[in-house]
C-alpha positions in Angstrom: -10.5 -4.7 11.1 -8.9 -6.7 8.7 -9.4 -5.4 5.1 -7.8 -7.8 2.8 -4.5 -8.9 1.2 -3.1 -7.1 -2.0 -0.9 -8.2 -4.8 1.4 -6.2 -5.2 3.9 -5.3 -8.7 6.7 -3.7 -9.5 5.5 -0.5 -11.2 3.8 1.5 -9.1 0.2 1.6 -8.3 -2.2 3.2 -6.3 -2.9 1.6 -3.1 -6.8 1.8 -2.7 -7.4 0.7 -6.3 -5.4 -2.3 -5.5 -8.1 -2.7 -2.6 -10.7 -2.3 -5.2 -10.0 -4.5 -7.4 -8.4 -7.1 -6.0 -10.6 -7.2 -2.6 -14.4 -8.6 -2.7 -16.6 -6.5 -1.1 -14.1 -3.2 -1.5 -14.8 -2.0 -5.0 -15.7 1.4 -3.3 -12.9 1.6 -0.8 -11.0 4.5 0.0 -9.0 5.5 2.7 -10.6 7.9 5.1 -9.9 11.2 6.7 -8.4 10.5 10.1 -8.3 6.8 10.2 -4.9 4.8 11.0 -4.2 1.6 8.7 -1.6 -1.1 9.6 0.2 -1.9 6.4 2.2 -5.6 6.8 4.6 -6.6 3.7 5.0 -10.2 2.4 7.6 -10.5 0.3 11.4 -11.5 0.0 12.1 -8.4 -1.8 10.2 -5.8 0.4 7.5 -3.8 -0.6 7.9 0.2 -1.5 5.6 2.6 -0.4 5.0 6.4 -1.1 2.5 9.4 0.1 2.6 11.5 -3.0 0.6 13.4 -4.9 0.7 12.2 -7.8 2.2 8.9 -9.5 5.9 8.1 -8.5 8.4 8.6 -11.9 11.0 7.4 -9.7 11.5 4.2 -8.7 13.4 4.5 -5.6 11.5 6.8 -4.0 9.6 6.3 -0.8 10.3 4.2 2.4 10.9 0.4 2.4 9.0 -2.5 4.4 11.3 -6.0 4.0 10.0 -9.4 4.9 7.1 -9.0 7.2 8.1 -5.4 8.6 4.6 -3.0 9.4 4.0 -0.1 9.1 1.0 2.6 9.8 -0.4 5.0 7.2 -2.9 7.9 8.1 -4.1 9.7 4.9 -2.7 12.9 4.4 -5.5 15.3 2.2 -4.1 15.8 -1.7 -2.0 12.7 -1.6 -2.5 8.9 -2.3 -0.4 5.7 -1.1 1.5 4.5 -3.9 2.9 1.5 -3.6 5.0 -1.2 -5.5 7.8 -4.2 -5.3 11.2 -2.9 -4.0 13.2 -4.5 -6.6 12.2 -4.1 -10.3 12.5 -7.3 -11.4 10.1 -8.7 -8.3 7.9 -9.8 -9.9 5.3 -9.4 -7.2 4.9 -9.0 -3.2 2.1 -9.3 -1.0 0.6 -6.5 1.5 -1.8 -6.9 4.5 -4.2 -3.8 5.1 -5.9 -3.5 8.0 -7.5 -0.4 9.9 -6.6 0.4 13.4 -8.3 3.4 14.5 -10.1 6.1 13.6 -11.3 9.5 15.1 
């Protein structure tokens, strides 16, 4: 099911209130226990993404989706999907959410 498309910026931000606030109809979203989401970048400059507990400090942490690469995410319990342009100076990227499967 296709959940919307999300601006993305190049300081980080947590994925699922991107969702909310830039979605209609998903200002209560959050990612659920057990489900599988397809994640699809739009952007010349890639999109970053990291599982962490807490807000990134660094900015080249995490994995890297360029041009219109995908990618799964399954929430892990205690983290959040962080996510933001991979160059700093980008000024902003698209990403694609959709969910796949769940238990």
């Amino acid at each position: 099911m296709y959940i919307g498309k999300i601006k993305v910026t190049n300081s980080w931000q947590k994925l699922e209130d991107l969702v909310k606030s830039q979605v209609s109809g998903q200002s209560s979203f959050s990612f659920a226990d057990g489900h599988i989401y397809q994640l699809q970048g739009e952007s010349d400059f890639g999109i970053r993404l990291c599982n962490a507990s807490a807000k990134p400090t660094d900015l080249s942490v995490g994995e890297v989706m360029r041009g219109t690469k995908t990618t799964q995410y399954e929430k892990e319990s205690g983290a959040d999907l962080y996510v933001k342009t991979f160059e700093n100076n980008a000024a902003e990227g698209l990403l694609h959410l959709s969910e796949i499967g769940g238990e």
